[in-house]
Backbone bond lengths (Angstrom), bond angles and torsions (degrees), N, CA, C in turn:
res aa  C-N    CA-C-N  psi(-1)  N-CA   C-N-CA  omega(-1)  CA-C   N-CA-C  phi
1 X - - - 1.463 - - 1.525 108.67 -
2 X 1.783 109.34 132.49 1.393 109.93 173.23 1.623 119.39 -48.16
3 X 1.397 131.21 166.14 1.357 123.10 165.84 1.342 108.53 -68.88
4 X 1.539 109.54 156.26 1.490 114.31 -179.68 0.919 111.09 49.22
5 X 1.559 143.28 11.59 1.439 121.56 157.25 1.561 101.43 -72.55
6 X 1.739 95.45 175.51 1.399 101.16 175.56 1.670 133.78 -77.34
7 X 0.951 119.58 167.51 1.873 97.92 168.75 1.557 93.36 -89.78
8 X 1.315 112.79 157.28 1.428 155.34 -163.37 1.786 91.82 -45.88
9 X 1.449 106.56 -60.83 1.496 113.04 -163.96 1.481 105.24 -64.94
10 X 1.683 120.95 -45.85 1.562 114.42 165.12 1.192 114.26 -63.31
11 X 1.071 164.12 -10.92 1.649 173.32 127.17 1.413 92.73 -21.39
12 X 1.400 120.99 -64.61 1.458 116.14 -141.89 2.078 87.73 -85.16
13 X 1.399 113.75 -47.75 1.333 112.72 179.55 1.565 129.34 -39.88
14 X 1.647 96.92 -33.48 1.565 104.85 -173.40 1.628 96.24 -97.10
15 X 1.208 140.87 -14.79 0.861 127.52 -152.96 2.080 116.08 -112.53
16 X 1.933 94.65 -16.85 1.155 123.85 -169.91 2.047 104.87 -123.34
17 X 0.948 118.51 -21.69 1.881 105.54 162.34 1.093 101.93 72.06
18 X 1.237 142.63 -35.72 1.603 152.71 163.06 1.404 126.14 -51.41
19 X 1.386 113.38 152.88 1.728 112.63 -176.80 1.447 111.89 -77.47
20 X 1.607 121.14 113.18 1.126 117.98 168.42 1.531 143.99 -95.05
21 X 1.154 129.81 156.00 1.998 119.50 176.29 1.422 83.24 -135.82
22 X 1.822 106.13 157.03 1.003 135.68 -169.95 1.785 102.92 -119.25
23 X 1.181 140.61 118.38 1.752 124.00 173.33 1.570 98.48 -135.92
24 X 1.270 97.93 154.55 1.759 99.73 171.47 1.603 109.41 -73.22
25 X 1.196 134.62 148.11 1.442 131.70 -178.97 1.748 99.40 -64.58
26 X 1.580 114.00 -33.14 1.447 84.99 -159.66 1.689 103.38 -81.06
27 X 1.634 123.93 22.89 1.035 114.80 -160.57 1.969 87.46 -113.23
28 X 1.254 108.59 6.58 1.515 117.71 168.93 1.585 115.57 -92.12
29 X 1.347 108.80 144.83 1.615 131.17 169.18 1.861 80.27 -77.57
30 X 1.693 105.36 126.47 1.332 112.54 158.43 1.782 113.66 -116.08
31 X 0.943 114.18 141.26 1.331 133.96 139.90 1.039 140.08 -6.02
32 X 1.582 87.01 -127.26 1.421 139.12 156.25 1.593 126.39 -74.50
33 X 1.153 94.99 85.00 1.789 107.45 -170.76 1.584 94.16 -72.35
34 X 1.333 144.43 -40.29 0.947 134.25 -161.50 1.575 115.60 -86.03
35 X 1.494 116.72 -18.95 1.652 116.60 178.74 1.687 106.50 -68.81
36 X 1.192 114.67 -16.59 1.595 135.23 -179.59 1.741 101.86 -65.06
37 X 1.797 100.52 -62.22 1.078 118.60 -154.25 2.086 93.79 -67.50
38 X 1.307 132.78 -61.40 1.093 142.76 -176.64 1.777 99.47 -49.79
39 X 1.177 149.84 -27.17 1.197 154.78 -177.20 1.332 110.59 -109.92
40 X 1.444 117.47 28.48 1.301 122.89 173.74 2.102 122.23 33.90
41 X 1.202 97.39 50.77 1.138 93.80 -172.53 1.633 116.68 -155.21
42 X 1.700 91.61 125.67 1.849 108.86 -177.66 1.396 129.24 -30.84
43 X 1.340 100.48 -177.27 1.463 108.22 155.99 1.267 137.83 -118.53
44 X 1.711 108.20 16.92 0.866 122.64 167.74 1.333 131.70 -114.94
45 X 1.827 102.92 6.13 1.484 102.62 153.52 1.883 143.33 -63.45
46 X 1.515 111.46 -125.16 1.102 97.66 -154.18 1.527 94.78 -161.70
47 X 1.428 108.04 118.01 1.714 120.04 -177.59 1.417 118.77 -91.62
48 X 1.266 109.85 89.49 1.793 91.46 168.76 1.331 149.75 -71.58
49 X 1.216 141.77 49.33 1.444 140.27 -155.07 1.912 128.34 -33.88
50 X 1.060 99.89 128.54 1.168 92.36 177.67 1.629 101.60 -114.82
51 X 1.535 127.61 149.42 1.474 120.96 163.73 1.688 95.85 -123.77
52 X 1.745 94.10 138.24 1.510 97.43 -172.02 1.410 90.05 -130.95
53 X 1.431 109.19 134.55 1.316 130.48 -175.13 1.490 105.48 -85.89
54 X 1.097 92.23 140.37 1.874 102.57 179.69 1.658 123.28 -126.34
55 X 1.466 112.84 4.67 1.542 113.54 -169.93 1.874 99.17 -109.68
56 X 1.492 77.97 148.41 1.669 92.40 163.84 1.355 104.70 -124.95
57 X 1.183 113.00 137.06 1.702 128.71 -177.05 0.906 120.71 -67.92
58 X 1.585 139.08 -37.57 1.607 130.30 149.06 2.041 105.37 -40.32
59 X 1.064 125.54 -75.66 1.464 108.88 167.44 1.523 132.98 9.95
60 X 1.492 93.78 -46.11 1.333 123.39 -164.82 1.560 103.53 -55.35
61 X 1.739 92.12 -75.01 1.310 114.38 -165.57 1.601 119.19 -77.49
62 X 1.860 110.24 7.59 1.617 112.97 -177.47 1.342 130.03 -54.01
63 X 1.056 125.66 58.30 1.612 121.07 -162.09 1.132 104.73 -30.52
64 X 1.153 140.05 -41.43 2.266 123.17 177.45 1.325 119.47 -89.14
65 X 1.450 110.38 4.47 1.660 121.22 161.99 1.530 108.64 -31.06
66 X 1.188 126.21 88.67 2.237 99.45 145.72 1.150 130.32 -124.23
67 X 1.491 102.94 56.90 0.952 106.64 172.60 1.727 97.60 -130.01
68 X 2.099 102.07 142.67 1.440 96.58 -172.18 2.501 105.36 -71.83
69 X 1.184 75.57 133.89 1.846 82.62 168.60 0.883 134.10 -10.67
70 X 1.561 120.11 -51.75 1.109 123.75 -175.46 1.725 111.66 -65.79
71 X 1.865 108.52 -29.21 1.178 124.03 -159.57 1.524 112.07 -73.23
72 X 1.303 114.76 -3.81 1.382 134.06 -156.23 1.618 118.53 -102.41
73 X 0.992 126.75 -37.53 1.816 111.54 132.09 1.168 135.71 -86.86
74 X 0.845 117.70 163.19 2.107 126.88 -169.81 1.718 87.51 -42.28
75 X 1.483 108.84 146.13 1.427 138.22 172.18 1.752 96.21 -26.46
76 X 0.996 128.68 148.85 1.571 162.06 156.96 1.447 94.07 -47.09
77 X 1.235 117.17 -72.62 1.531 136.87 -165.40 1.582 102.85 -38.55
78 X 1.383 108.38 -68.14 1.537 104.98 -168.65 1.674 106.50 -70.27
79 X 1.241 119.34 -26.19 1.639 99.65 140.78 1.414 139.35 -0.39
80 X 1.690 88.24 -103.78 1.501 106.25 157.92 1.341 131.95 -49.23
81 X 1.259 110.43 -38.18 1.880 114.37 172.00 1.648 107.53 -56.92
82 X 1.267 122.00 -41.59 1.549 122.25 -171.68 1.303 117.72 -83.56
83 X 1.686 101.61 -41.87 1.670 102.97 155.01 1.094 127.35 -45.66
84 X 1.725 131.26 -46.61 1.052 158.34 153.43 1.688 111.48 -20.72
85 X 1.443 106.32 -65.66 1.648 107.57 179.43 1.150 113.01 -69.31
86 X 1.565 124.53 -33.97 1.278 122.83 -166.80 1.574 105.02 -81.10
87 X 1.321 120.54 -42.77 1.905 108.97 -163.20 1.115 105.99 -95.16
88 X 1.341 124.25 -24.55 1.540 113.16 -179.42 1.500 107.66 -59.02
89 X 1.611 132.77 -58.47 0.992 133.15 -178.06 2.031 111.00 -38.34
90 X 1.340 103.49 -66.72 1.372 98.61 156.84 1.597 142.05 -10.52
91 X 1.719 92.74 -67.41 1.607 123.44 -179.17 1.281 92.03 -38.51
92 X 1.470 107.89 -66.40 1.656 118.40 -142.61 1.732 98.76 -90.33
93 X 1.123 104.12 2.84 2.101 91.36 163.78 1.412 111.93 -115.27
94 X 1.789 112.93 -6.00 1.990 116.58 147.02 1.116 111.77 -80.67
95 X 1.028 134.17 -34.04 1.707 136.18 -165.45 1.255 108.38 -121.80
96 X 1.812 137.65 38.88 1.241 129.55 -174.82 1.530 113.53 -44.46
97 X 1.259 124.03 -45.08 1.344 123.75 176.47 1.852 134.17 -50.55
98 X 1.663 100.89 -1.63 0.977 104.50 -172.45 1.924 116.42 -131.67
99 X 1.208 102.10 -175.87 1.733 96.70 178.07 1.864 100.26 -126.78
100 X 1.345 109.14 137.99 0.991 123.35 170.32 2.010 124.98 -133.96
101 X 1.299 111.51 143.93 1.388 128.29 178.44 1.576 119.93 -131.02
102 X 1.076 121.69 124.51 1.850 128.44 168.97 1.369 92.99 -92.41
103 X 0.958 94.76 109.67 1.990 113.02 136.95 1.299 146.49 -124.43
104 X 1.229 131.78 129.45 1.348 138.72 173.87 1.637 133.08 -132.06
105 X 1.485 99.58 128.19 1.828 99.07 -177.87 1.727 79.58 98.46
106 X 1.263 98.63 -94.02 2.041 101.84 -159.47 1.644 102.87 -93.96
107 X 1.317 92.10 77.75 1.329 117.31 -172.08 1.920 110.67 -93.87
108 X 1.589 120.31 177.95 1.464 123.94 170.75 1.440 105.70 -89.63
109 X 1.274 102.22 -23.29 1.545 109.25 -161.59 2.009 129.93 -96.74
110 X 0.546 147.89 96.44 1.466 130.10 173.69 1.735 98.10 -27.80
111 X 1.438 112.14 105.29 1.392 107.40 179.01 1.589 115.80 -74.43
112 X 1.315 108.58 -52.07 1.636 106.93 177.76 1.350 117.35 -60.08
113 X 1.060 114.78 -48.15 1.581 108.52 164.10 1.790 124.74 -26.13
114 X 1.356 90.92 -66.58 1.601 114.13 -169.03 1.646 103.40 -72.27
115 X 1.261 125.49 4.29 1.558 128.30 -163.25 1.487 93.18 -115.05
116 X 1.340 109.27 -50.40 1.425 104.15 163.53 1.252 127.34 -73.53
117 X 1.049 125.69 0.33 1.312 131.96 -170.85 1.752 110.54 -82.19
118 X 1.534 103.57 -35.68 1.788 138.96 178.88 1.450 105.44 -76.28
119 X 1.559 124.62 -20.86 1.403 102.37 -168.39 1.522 108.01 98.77
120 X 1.569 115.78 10.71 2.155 110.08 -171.15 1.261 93.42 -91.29
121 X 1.571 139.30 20.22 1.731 118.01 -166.33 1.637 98.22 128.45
122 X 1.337 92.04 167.34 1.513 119.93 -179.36 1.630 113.02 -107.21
123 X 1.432 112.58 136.41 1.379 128.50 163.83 1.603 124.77 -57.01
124 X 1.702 119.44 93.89 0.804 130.27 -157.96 1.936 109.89 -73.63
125 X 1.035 110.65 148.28 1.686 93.64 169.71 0.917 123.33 -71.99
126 X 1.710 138.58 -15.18 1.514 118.84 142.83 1.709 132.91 -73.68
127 X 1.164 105.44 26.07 1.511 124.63 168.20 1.557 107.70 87.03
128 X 1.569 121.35 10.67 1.584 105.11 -170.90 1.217 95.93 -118.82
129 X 1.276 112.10 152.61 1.491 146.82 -167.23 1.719 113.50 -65.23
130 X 1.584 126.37 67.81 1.241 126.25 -174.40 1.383 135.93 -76.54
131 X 1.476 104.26 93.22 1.412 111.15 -159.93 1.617 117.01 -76.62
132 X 1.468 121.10 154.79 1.309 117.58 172.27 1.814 140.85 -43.66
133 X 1.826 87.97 -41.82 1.140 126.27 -172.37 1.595 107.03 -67.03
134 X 1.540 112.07 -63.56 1.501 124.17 -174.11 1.115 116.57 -124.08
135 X 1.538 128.24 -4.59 1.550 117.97 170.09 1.570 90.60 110.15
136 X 1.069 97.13 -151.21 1.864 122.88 156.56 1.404 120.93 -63.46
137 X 1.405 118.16 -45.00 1.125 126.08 -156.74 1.750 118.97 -85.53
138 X 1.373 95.87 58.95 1.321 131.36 170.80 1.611 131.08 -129.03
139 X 1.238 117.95 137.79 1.325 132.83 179.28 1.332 114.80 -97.09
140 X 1.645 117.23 125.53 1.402 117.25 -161.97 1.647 104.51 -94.98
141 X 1.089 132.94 134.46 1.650 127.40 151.78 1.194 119.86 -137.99
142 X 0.994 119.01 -179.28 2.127 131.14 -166.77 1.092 119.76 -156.72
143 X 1.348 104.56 123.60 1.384 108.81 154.95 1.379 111.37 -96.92
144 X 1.381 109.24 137.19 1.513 132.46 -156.16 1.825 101.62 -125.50
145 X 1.333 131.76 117.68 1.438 129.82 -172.54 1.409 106.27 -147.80
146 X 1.498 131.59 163.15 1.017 131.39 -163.08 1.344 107.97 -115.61
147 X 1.883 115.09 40.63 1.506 113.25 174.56 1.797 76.47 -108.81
148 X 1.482 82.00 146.29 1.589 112.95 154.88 1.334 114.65 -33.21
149 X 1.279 113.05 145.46 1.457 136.36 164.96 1.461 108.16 -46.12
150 X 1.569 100.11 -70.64 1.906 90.19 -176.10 1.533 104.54 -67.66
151 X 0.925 138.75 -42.12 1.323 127.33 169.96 1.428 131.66 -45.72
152 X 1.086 117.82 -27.57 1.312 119.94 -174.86 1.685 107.19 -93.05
153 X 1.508 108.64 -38.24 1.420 112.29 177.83 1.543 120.71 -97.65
154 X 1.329 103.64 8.23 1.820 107.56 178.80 1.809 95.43 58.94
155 X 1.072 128.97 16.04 1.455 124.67 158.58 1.828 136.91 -66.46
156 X 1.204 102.74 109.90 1.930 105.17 -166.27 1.356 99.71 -55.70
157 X 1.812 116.43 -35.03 1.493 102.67 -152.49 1.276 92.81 -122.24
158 X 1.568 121.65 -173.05 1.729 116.69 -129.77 2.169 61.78 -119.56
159 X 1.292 87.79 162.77 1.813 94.39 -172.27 1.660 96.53 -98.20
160 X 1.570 73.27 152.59 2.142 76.59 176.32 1.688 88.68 -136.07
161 X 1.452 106.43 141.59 0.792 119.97 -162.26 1.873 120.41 -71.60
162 X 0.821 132.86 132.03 1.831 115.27 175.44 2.041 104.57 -66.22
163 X 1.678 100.45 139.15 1.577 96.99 173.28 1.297 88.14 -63.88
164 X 1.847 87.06 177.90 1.451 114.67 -168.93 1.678 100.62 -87.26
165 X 1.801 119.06 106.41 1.093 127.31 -144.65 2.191 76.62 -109.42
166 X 1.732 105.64 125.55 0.927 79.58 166.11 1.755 118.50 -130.80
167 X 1.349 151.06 -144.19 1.341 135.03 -149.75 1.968 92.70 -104.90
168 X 0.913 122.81 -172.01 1.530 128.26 -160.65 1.580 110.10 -84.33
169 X 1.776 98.53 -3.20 1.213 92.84 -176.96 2.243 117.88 51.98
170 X 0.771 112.86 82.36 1.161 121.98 -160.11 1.525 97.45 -123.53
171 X 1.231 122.53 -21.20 1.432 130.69 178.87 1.499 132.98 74.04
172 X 1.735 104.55 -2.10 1.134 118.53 164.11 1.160 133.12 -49.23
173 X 1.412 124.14 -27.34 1.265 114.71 166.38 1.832 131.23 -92.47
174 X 1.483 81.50 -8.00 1.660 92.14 171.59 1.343 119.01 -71.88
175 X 1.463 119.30 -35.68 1.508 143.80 -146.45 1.851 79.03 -90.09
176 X 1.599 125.88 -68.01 1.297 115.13 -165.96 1.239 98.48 -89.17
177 X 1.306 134.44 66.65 1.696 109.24 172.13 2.083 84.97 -114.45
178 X 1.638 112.61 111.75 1.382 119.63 159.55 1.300 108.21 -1.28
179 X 1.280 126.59 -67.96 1.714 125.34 -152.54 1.336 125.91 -109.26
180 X 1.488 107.51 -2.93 1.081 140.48 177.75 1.521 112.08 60.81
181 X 1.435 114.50 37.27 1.327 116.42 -174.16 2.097 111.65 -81.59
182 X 1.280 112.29 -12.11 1.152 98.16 -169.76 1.745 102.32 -87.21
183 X 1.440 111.37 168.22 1.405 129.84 11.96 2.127 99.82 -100.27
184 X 1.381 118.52 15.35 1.238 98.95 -175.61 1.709 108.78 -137.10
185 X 1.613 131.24 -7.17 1.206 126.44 175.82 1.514 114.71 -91.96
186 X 1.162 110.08 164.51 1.616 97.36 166.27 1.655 100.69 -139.39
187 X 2.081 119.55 7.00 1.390 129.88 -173.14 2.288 83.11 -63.19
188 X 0.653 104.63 -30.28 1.735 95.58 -166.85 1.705 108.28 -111.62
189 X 1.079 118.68 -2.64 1.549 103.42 162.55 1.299 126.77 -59.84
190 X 1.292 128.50 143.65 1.292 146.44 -161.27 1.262 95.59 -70.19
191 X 1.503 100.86 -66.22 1.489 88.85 -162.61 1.897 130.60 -77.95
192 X 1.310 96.84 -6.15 1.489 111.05 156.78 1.433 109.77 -72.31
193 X 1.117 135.44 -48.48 1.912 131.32 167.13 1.522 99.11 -31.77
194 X 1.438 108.86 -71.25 1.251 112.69 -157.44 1.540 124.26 -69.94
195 X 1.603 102.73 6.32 1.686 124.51 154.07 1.262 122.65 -81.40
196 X 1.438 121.46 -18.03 0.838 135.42 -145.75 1.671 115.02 -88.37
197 X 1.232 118.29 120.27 1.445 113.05 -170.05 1.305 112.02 -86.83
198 X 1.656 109.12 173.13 1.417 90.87 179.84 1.730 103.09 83.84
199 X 1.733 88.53 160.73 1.992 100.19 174.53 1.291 98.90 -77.29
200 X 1.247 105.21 158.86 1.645 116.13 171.27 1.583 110.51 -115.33
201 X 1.530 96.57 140.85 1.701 105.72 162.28 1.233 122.06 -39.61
202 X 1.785 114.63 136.77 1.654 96.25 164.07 0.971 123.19 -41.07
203 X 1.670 124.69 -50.24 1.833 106.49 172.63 1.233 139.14 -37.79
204 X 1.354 98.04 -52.04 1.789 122.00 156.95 1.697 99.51 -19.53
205 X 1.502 97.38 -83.92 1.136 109.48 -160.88 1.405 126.32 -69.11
206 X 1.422 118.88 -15.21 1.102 113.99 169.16 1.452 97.99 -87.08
207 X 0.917 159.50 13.26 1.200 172.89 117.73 1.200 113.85 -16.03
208 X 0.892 103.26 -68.08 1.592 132.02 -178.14 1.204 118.05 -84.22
209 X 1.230 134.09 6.55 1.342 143.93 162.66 1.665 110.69 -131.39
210 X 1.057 125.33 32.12 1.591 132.63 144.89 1.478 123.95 -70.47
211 X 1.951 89.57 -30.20 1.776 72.37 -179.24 1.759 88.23 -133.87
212 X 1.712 118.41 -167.14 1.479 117.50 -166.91 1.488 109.57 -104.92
213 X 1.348 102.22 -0.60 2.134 95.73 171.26 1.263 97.09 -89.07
214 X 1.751 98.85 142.44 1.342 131.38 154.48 1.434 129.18 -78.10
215 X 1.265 117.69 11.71 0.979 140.31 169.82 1.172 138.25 165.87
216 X 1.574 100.35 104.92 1.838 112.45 169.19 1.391 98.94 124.42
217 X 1.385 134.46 147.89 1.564 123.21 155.85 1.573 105.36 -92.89
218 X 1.678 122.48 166.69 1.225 135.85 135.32 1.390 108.18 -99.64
219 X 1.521 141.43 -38.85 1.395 126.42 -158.03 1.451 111.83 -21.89
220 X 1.453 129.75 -49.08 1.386 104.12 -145.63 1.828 85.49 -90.06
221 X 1.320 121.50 -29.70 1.511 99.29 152.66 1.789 145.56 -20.59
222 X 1.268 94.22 -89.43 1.553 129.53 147.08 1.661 97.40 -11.51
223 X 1.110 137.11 -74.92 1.426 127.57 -160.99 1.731 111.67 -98.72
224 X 1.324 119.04 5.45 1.149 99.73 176.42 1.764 116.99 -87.50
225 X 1.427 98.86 126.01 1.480 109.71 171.90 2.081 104.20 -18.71
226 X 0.967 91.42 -66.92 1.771 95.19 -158.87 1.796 90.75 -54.90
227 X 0.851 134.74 -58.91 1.517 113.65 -173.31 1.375 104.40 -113.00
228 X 1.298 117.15 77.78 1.327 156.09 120.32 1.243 110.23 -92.82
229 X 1.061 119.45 -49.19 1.456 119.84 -163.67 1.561 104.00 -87.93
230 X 0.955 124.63 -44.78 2.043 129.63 158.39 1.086 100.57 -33.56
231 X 1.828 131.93 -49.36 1.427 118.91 -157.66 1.569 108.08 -110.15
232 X 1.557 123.27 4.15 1.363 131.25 151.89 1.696 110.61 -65.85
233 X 1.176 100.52 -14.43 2.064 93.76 172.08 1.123 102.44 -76.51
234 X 1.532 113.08 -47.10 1.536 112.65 -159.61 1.122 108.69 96.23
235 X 1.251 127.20 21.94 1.227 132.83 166.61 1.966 121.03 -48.07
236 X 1.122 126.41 128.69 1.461 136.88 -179.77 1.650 108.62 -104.00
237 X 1.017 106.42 156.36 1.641 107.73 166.71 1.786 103.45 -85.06
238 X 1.234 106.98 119.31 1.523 112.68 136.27 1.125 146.13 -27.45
239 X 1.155 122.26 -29.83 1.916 140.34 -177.29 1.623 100.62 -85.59
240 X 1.639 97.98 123.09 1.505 96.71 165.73 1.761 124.86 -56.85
241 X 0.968 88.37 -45.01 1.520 116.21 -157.04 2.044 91.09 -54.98
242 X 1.305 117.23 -29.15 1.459 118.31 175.63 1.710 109.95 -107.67
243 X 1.438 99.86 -2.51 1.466 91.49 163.63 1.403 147.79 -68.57
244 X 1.787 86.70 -39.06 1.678 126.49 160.48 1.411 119.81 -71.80
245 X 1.451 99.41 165.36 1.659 115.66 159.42 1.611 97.20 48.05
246 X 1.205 121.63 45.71 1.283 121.39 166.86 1.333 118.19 -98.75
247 X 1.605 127.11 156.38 1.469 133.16 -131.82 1.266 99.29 -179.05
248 X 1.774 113.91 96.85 1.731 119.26 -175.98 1.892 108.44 -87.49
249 X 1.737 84.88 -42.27 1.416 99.85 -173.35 1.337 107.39 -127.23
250 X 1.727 100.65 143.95 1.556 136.16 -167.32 1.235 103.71 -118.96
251 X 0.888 147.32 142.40 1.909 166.46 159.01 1.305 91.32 -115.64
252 X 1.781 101.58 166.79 1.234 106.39 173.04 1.561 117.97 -114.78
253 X 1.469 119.24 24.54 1.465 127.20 133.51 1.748 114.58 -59.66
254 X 1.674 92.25 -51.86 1.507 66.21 -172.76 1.732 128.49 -89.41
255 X 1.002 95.44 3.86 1.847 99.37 166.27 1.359 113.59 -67.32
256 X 1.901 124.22 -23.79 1.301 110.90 -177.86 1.009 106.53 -114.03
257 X 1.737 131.39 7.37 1.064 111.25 157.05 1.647 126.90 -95.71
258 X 1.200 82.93 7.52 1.758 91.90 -170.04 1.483 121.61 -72.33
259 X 1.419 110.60 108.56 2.145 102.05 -173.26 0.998 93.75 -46.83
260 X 1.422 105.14 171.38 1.343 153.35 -165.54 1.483 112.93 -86.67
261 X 1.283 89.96 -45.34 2.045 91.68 175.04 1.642 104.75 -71.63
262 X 1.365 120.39 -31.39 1.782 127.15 166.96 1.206 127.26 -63.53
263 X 1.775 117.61 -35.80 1.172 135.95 172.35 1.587 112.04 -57.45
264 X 1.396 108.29 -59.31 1.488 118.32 -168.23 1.465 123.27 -44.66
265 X 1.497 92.21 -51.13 1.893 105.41 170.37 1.480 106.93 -61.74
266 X 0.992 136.31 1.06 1.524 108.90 164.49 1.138 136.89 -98.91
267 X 1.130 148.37 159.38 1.185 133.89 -152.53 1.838 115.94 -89.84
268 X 1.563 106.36 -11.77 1.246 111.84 169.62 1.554 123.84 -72.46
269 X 1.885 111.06 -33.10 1.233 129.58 176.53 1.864 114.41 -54.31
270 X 1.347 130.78 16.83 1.302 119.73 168.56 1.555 103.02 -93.49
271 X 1.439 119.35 -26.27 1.420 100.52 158.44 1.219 135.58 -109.38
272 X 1.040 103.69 52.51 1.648 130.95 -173.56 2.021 121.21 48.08
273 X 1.055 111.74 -143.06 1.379 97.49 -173.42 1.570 116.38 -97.50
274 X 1.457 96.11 -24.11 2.090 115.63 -174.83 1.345 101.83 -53.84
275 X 1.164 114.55 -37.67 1.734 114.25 -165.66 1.800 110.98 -88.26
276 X 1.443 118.53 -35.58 1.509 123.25 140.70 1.387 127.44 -16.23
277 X 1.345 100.56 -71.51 1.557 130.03 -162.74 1.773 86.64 -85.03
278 X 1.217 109.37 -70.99 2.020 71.23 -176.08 1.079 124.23 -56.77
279 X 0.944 115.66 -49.61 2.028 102.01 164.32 1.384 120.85 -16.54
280 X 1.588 119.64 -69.68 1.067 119.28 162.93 1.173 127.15 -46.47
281 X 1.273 131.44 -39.48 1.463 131.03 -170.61 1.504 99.96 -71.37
282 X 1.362 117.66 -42.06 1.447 117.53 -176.86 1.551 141.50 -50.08
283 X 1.653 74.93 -41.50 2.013 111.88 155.57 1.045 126.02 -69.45
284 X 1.550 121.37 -28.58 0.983 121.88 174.25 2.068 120.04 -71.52
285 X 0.941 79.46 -49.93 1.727 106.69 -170.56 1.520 105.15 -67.20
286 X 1.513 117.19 -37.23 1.492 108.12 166.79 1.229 108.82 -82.67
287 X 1.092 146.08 -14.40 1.487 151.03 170.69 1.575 113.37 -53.09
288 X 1.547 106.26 -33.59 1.582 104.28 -169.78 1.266 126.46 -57.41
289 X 1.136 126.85 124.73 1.843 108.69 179.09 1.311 136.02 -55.94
């Protein structure tokens, strides 16, 4: 590293606005040994987490919303993909000496794990990562590089990890979860149905018509104490990129009229439009009086 440059973790803080943790990789559950291997990079580097909030709190309260929250600005992914082109290039003309990769979702790492592991939030009993800042309603990614721990975080002493600290367990989200799949199935989660290709079982489908999104649940969101209280501030996301091009409600005019270059960015478009549209149709048809 040049003199007076920054370490890695102030780089990413000033440069990203987002809540960050710093962990050594070998202090991560990995994977994907090979997304490491293609990005030229050890196991004795150094993961930075970022959690990027994506909800706006009017959202919340949309009575003709059905679509789940997260689903409601352009895909997560192209997020990270643009972040992706833009900082790495960066990274590697502050840190020439080193190798760096962003990943998120299809990651090396068990991300929630390793987020709690830093101190980013508590292990929720429906398995997601509940941060101070925004609740749940955050998207995890990393940049992962093969400088040292103290190097990357300007840290004197060698890191010890926080146990796996998890939420009060209060059972609220078990008690309302639609399908009653938590804390260990996912054959009856809602929002796995509503991924689901193909016709669905009446169970399925009555499943899937308990509540009015066409895709994805929040319930076990929605009722947990800890983000209740995140979304009694009124807290917004910061990130342009989820500020825009937001989309509560879907009809099924507009799923078929919607181009293709519009379609793609959303986060429903990985299973194309058939699985949308029955959703809707499904809602529709139990709806009738």
């Amino acid at each position: 590293m040049r003199e007076n440059t920054p370490t890695l973790l102030s780089f990413l803080r000033q440069a990203l606005g987002v809540p960050l943790g710093a962990i050594p990789l070998s202090e991560c559950r990995i994977e994907r040994t090979y997304l490491l291997e293609k990005n030229a990079l050890s196991l004795d580097g150094t993961v930075i987490l970022l959690t990027v909030p994506y909800v706006m709190t009017d959202d919340v309260h949309d009575p003709q919303r059905n679509l789940s929250l997260y689903a409601i600005p352009e895909d997560y992914h192209g997020y990270f993909e643009g972040l992706k082109q833009e900082l790495i290039p960066e990274l590697c003309k502050h840190f020439p000496d080193h190798h760096f990769g962003l990943f998120a979702d299809h990651s090396p790492i068990l991300e929630v794990e390793a987020a709690v592991k830093c101190g980013m939030g508590v292990l929720g009993d429906n398995g997601l990562l509940i941060t101070p800042e925004y609740g749940s309603f955050v998207f995890i990614g990393e940049v992962i590089t093969d400088m040292p721990y103290e190097l990357a975080t300007g840290q004197v002493t060698a890191f010890v990890p926080s146990p796996i600290q998890r939420c009060a367990g209060c059972g609220a989200c078990i008690s309302a979860c639609p399908g009653q799949c938590l804390p260990n199935s996912r054959s009856t989660c809602i929002s796995a149905i509503s991924q689901k290709k193909g016709e669905l079982s009446e169970e399925e489908t009555s499943l899937l018509c308990r509540q009015n999104l066409i895709w994805g649940c929040d319930t076990c969101q929605l009722v947990c104490p800890m983000n209740q209280r995140v979304l009694e501030k009124g807290i917004n996301t910061p990130v342009a990129f989820f500020q825009s091009n937001r989309r509560a409600v879907l009809e099924e005019n507009d799923i078929l009229g919607m181009p293709e270059e519009i379609f793609k960015k959303r986060a429903y478009s990985w299973r194309r439009r058939d699985v949308i549209l029955r959703n809707l149709r499904l809602q529709k048809e139990r709806r009738k009086p």
